[in-house]
N, CA, C and O of each residue as an XYZ file, in Angstrom:
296
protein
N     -60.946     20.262    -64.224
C     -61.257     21.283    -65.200
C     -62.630     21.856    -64.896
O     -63.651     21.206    -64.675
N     -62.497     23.153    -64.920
C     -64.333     23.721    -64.661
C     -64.882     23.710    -65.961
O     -64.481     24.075    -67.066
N     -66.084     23.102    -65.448
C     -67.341     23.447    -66.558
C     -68.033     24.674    -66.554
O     -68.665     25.038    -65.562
N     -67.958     25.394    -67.672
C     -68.654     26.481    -67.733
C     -69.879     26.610    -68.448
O     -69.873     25.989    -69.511
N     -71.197     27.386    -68.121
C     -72.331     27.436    -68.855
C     -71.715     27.989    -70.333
O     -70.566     28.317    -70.630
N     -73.193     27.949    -71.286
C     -72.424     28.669    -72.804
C     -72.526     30.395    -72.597
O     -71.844     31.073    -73.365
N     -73.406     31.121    -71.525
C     -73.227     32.323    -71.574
C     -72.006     32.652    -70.853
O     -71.420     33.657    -71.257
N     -71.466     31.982    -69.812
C     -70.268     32.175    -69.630
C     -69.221     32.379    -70.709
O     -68.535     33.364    -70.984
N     -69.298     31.122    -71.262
C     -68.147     31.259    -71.979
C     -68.166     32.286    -73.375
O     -67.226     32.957    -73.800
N     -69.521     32.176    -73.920
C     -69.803     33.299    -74.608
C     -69.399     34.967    -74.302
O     -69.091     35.803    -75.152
N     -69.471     35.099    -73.278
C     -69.136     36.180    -72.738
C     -67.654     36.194    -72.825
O     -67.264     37.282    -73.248
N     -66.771     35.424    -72.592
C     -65.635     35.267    -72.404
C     -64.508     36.027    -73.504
O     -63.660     36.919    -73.518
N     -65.365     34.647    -74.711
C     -64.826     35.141    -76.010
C     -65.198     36.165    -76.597
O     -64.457     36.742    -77.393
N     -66.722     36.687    -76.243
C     -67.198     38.054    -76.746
C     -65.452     39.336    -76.403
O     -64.545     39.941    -76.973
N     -65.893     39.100    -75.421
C     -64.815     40.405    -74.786
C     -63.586     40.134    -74.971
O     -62.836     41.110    -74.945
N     -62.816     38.466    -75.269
C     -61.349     38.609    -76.090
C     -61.283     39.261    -77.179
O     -60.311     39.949    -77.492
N     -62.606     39.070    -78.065
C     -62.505     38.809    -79.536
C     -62.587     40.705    -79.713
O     -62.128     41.165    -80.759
N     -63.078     41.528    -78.836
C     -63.559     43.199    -78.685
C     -62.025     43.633    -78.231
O     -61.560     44.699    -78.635
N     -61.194     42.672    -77.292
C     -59.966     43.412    -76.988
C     -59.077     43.224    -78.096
O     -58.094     43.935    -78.306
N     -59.488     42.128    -78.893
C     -58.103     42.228    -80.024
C     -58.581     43.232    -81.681
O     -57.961     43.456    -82.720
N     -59.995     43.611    -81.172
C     -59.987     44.828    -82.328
C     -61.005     44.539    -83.110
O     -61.317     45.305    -84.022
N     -61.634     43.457    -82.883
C     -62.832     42.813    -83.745
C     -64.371     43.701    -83.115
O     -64.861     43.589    -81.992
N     -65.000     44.804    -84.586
C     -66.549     45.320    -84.035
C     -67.329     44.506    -82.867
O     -66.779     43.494    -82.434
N     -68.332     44.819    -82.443
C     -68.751     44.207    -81.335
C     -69.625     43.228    -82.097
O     -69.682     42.066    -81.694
N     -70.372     43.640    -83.262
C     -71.299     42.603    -83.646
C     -71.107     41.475    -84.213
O     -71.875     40.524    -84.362
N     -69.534     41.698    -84.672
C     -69.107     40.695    -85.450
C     -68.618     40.093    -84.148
O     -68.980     38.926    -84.296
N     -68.059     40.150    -83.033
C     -67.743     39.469    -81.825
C     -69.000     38.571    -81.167
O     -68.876     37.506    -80.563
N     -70.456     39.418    -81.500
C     -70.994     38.327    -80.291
C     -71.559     37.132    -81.363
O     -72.061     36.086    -80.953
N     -71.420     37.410    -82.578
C     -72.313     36.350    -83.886
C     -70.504     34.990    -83.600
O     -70.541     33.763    -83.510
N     -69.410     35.786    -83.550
C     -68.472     34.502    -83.250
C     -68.337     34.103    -82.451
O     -67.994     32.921    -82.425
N     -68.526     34.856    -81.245
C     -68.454     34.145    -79.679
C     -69.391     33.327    -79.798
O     -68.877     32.216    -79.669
N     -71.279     33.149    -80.099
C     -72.361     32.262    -79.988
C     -71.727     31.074    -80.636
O     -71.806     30.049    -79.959
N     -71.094     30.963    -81.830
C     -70.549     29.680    -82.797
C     -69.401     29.275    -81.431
O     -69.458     28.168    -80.897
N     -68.564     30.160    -81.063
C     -67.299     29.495    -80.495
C     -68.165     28.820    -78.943
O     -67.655     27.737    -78.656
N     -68.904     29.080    -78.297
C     -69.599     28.886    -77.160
C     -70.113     27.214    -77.436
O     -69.937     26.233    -76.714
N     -70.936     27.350    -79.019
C     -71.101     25.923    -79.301
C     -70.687     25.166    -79.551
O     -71.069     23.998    -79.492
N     -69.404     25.778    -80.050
C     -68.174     24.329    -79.991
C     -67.811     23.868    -78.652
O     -67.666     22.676    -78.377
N     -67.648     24.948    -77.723
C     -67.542     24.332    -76.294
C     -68.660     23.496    -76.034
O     -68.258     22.360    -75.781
N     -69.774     23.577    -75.995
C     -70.753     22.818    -75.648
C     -71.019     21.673    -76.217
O     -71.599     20.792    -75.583
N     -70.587     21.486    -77.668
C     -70.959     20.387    -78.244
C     -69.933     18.972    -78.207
O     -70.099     17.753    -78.264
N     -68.457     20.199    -78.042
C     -67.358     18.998    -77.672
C     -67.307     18.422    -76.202
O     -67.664     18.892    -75.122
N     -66.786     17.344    -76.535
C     -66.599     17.234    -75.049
C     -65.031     17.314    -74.598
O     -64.791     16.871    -73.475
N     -64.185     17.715    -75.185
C     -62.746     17.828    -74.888
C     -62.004     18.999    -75.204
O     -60.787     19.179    -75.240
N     -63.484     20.183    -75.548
C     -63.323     21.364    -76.034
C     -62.786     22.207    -74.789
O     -63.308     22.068    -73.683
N     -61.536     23.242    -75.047
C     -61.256     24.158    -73.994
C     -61.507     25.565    -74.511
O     -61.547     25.800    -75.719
N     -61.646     26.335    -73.743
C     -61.603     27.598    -73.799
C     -61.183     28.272    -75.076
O     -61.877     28.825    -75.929
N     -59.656     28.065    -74.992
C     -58.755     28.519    -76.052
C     -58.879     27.511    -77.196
O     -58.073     27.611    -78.121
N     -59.764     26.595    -77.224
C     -60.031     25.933    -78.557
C     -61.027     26.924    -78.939
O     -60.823     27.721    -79.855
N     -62.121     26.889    -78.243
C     -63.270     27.547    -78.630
C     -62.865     28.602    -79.110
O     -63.171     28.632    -80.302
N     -62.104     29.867    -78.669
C     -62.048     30.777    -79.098
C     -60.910     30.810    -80.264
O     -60.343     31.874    -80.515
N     -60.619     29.713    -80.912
C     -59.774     29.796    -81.702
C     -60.799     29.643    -82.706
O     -60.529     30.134    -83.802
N     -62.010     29.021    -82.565
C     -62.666     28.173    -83.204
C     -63.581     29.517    -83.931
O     -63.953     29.695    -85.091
N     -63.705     30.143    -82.980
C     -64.773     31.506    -82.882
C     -63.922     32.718    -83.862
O     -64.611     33.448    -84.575
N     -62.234     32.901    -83.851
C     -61.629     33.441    -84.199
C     -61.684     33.551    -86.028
O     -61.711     34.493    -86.820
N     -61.681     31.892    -86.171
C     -61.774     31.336    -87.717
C     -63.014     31.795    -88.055
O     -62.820     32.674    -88.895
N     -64.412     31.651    -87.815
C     -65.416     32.110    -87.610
C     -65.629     33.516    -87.934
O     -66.465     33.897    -88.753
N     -64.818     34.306    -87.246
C     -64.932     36.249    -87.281
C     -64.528     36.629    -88.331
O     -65.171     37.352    -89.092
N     -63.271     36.147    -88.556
C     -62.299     36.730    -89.874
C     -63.371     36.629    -91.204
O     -63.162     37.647    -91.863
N     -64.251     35.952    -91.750
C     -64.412     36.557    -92.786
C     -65.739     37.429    -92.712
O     -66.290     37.948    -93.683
N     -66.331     37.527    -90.819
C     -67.531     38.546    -91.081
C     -66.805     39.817    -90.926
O     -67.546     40.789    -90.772
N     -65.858     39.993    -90.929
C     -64.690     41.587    -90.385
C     -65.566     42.141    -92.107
O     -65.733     43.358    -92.186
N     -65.986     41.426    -93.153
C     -65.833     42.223    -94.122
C     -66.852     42.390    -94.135
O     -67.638     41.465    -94.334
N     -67.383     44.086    -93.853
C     -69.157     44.316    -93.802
C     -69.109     45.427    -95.318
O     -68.274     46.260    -95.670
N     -70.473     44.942    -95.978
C     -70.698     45.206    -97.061
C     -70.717     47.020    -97.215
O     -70.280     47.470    -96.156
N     -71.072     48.129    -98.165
C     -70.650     49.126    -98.231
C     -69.340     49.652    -97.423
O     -69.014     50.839    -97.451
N     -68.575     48.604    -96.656
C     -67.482     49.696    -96.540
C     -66.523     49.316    -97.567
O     -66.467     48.147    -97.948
N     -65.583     50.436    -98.155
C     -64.885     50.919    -99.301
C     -63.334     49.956    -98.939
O     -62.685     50.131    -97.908
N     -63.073     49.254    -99.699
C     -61.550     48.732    -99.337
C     -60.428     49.486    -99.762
O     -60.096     50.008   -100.827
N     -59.819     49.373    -98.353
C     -58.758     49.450    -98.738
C     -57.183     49.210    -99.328
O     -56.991     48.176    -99.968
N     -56.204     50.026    -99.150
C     -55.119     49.442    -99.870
C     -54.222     48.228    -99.066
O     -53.446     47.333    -99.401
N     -54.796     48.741    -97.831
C     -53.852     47.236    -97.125
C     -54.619     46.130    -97.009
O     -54.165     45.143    -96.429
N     -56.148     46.133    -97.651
C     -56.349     44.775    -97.343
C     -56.762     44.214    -98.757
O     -57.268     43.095    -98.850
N     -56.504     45.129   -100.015
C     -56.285     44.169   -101.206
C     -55.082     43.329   -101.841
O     -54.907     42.666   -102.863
N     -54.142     43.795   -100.410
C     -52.799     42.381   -100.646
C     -53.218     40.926   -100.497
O     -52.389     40.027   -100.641
């Protein structure tokens, strides 16, 4: 298994987390958390981390003054 540095992998998840639709800022504040789960586990993979980073994003998606809408008060 390769070991990767945390800017590696930071980078990694930055740019999954930007291809599946997530702002950029809210991507690199979850990629840094998901990077440290790689680093801190030791049996941590990739796709943990970025699952880890994923749980993480979802509730900064909600940035303050913007107006909600109707599909996301279901």
């Amino acid at each position: 298994m390769a070991n990767f540095t945390k800017e590696q992998i930071e980078m990694q998840i930055r740019d999954q987390l930007v291809r599946d639709g997530f702002p950029i800022n809210v991507a690199r504040s979850a990629a840094i958390h998901g990077a440290n789960h790689y680093i801190d586990r030791a049996n941590a993979t990739v796709a943990s981390s970025l699952a880890y980073a994923k749980t993480y994003a979802k509730p900064l998606k909600r940035i303050k003054d913007k107006p909600e809408t109707k599909k996301s008060r279901r």
